[in-house]
N, C-alpha and C positions, 0 to 999 in steps of 0.2 A: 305215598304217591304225589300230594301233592307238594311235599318238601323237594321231590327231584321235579317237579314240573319247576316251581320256584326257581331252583336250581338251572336249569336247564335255559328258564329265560335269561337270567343274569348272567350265564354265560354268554347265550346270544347276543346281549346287547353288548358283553367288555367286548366282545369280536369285533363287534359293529363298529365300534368305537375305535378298534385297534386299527379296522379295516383303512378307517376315514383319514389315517395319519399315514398312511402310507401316499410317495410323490407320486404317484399313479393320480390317484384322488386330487392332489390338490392341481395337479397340470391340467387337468380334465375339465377344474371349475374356472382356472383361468383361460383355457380354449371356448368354455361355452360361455364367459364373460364378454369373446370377442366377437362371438358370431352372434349375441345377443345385440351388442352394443351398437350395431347399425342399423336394427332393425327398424326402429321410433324416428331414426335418423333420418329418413323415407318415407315416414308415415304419419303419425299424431302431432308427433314433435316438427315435424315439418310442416304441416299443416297447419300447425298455432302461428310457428313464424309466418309465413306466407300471409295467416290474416291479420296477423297485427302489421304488414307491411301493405295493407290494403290488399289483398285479393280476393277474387270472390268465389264462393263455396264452391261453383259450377267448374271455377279452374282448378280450385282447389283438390276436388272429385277427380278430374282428370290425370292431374300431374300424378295424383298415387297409381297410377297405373305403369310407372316403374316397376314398382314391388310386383310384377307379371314376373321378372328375372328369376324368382323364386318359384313360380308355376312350371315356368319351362325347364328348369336346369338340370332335367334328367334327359335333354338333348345332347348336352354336352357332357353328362357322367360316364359313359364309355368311354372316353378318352383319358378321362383323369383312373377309371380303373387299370386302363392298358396302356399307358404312356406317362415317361417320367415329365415334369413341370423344366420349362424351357428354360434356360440359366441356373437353375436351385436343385435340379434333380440328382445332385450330388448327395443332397440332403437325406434323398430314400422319396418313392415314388408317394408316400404321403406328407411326410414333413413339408417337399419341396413343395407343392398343391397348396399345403398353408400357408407356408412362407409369401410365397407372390398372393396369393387372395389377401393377404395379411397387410401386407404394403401397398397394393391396390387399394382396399381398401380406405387407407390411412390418408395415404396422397390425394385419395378422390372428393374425401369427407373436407380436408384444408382446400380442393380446388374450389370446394361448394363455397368453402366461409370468404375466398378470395374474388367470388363473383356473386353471390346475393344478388337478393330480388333487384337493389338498383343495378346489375348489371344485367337485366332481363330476365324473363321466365323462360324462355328457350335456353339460353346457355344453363342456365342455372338445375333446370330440366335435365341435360345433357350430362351434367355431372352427378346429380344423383342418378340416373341411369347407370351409371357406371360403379356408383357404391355397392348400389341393387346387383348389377352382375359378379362385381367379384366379393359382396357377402353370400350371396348364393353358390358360388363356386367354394368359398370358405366352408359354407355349408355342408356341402356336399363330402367332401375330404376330408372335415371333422367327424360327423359321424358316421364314417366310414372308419376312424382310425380308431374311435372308440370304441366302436363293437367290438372290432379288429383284434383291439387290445384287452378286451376281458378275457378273465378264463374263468369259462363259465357261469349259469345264468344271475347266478347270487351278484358276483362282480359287476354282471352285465347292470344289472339294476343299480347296482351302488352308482355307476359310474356315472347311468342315464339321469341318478338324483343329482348327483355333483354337477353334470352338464346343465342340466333344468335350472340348478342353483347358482351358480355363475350367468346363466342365462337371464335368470329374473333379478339380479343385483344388474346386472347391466339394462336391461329395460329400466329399473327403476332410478337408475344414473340418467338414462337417455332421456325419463320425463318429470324428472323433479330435482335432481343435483346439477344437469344441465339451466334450470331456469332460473338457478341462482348465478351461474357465472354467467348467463346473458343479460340478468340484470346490474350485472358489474362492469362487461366487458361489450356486453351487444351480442346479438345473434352471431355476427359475423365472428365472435371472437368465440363466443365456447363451442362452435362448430370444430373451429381450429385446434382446440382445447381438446375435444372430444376424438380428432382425427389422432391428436399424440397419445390417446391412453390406448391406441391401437396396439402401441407396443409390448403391452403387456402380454397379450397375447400371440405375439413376435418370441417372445421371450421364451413362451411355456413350448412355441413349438420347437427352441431350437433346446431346451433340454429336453424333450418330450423322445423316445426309443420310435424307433420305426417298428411295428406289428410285428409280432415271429410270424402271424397264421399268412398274411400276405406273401412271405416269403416262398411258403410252402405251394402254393397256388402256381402250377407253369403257366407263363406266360406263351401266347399266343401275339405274332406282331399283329397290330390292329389292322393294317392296310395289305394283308392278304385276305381270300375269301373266307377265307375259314375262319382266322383274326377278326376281322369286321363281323359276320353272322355269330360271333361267338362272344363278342363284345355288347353288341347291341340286342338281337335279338335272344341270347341265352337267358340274360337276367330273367326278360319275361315267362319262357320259356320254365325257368326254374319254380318262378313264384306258383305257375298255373299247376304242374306238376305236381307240386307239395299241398295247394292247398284247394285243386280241383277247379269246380262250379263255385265254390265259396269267395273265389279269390275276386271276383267280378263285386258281390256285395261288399269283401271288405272293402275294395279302391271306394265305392259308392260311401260309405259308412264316414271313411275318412275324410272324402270330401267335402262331404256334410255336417263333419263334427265339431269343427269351427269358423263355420259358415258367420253365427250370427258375431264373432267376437271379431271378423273380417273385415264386414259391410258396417257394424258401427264406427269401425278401427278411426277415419282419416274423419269423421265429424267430431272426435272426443275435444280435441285442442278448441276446433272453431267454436265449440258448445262451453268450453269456459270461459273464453272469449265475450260470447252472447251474456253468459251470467255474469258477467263483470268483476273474475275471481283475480286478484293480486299473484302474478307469477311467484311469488316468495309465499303465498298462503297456498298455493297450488303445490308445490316442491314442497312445505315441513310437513302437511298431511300426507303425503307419498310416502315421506321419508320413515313416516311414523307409524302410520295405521297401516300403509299401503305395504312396507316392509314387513311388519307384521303378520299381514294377510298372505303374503306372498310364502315366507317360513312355516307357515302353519297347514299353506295350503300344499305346499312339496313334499312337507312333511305327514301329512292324513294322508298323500297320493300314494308314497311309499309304503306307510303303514298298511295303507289297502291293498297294494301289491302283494307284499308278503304274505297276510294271512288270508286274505279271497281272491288273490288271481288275477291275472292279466284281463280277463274277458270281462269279471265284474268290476272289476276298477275302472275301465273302460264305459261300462253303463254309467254309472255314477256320476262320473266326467262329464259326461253326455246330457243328464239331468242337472245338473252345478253349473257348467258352464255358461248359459243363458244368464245366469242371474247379474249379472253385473248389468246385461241390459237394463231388465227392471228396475235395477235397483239405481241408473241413471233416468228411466221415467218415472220414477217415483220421485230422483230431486226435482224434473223440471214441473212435476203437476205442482209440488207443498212448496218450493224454493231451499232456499241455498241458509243452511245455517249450520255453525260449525261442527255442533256434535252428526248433523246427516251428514253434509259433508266427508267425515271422517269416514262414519260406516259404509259409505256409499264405496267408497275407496277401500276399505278392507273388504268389501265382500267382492268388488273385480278382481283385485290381486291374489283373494283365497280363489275363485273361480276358476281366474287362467292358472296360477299355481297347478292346482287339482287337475285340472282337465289337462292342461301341455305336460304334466308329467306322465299322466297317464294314457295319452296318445302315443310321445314317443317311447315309453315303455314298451307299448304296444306293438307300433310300428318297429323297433330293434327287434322283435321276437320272431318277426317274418320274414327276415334278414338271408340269405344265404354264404357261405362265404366262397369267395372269389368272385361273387358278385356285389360285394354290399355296399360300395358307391351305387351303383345304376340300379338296384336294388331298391336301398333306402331314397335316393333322387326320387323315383318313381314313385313310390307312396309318400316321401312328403310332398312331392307337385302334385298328386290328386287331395292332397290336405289342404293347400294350396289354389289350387285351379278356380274352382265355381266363387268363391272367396275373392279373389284377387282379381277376378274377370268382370262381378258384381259392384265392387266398392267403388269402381269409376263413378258410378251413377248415385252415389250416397247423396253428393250433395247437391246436385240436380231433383234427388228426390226431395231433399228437406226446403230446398226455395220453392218447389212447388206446392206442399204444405204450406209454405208463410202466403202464398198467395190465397188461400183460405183460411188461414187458422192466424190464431196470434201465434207470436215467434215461441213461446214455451207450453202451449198446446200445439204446435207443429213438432217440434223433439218431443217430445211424450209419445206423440202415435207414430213419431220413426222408431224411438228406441224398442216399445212393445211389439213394432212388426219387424224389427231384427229379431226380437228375443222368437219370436214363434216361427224364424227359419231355422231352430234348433228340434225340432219334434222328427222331422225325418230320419237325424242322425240316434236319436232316443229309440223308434221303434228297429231302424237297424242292428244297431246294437245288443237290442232284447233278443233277435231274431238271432245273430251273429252269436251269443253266449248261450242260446239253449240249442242251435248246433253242435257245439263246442262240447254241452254235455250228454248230447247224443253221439256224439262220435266216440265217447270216450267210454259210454255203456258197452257199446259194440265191441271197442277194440278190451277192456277190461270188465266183464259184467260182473265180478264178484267183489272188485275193489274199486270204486268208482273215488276219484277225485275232483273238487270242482276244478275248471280250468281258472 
């Protein structure tokens, strides 16, 4: 017995293995490369800029309130599930959605590096405004074409790790391989830098297949009645239907579940800033500890996926994800020395790893198809929402600390009362996964699996 158990793993993993060489896999990890790669572009990483160009934390708080684009964009996902993309929809009603988010994108991120803080904080405002909408819109269309394109839920997962893993190579470009070529070229230049590696994921969309299951899906014109009520209000309609009264805590769960990794997000930059870390010591411990972290933590997410389940991998996430807080109060209480440094940095990278994998893990599973643009839009804008509505006010709360506290006992009691807006999304969660195995006693009471 246990020579075929043996057995039976090692087959599993040559699959696994065989699975991950397939061009399905690797298109996937360069689309969530792209949709990763703007995110910091709007947020941390803009925020460092901004104050090494003098500005101040209070503007700083505000300007991230771009990254809203991401909150709302399941306004605009009915359109992109029921209408082809204007000039490119030649492409197939999801390639084309890429395509122009893609170059959007590209062109918006070069108009940011060609107007800089000395061309004003309003124009410059205006341009990442425009990253934020057509990354969000990129968003949206990505994974929608992902789900799209699994077959079935084993693939689904593979693909969600691939996406996660292109996703966290490109955050970790966005805040530590970017600070090497702005200490080369300027801000203004690896912006520009960073608008061209857009194309990569240009690239994967235009070898990437349009979805068979979308095909399958009649279309409805949007801009009749029936079109329009079936565009917009069905998705919800679908979700509520499948998954009752429950569906109300999950939006609630999700929007809670990276609440505190939201509201810390736009002080991370100005707080290495304050410690007086070398953009080049800032980027090789990213590149190193924080890459580390980041692999290990996509990889445990996964791991947990497969042998306990969507709903408890979800808990997990939920308790992990905070830690990155702490573990930046913990550098400003003792201060800044290499080896903390380093850990400090592998344990947020293994956190969000952990927790973003197994959110959208999560979230894909709730999915319906011919809805799963405005679908998945909607659960990740409530992942989203209270997150990205709160972090305007981050640094307006940390200058009001320095007006009582010293500057690194003020970040110490921000980062601990970010970390403790993480407990809501922990007891939902518990509440959320012992449903899950109540539902599943009822509907099989003799063979009960966890979910």
């Amino acid at each position: 017995m246990a020579q075929a158990s043996t057995t039976q793993r090692a087959k599993t993993w040559r699959d696994t293995l065989a699975a991950l060489r397939q061009p399905k896999v690797l298109l996937t990890l360069l689309l969530g490369f792209g949709s990763g790669l703007p995110f910091l572009l709007t947020g941390a990483t803009f925020g460092l800029w901004l104050r090494e160009a003098g500005s101040s934390l209070t503007a700083i708080g505000y300007i991230s309130w771009v990254g809203l684009a991401y909150t709302f964009k399941f306004l605009w996902a009915p359109i992109i599930d029921k209408m082809d993309a204007p000039l490119l929809g030649f492409l197939g009603r999801r390639r084309g959605w890429m395509a122009l988010a893609q170059i959007l994108v590209g062109g918006a991120l070069v108009g940011m590096a060609v107007v800089g803080p000395e061309g004003g904080l309003g124009p410059l405002a205006w341009a990442a405004l425009l990253v934020a909408f057509a990354s969000a819109t990129q968003d949206i269309v990505v994974d929608a074409w992902r789900i799209e394109s699994a077959n079935g839920a084993e693939e689904l997962g593979l693909l969600t790790s691939a996406f996660q893993l292109g996703y966290r190579f490109a955050i970790l470009a966005a805040n530590s391989l970017i600070l090497f070529v702005a200490e080369g070229w300027g801000w203004n230049g690896a912006y520009a830098v960073f608008g061209g590696l857009m194309a990569l994921a240009l690239a994967a969309t235009l070898f990437a297949r349009e979805p068979a299951a979308l095909k399958a899906v009649s279309d409805q014109a949007i801009w009749t009645p029936r079109g329009f009520f079936d565009a917009v209000v069905g998705p919800f309609l679908a979700l509520l239907r499948t998954h009752g009264a429950l569906a109300l805590l999950m939006l609630a769960a999700i929007s809670f579940y990276r609440l505190p990794d939201f509201v810390m997000g736009p002080m991370v930059g100005p707080f290495y800033a304050d410690l007086g870390l070398a953009k080049a010591t800032i980027g090789s411990v990213r590149l190193s500890f924080g890459l580390a972290g980041t692999l290990i933590g996509i990889a445990a997410a996964g791991l947990s996926a497969l042998h306990l389940g969507f709903g408890r991998t979800l808990l997990i996430g939920a308790v992990v994800g905070p830690g990155s807080n702490l573990a930046y109060a913990l550098l400003a209480g003792y201060g800044v020395s290499p080896p903390a440094f380093a850990a400090v940095l592998f344990t947020e990278n293994f956190s969000e790893g952990f927790a973003g994998t197994a959110l959208v893990a999560y979230m894909s599973s709730l999915t319906s198809i011919g809805y799963t643009a405005t679908q998945y839009a909607l659960l990740s804008s409530f992942f989203t929402l209270l997150g990205k509505s709160l972090k305007g006010f981050s640094g307006q709360v940390v200058d009001a600390l320095q007006g009582s506290h010293a500057l690194m006992e003020a970040w110490q009691i921000f980062f601990i009362g970010t970390a403790a807006m993480g407990i809501p999304a922990v007891l939902m969660c518990a509440y959320l996964l012992h449903a899950a195995r109540q539902k599943a006693r009822s509907l099989s009471p003799a063979a009960v699996r966890s979910p």
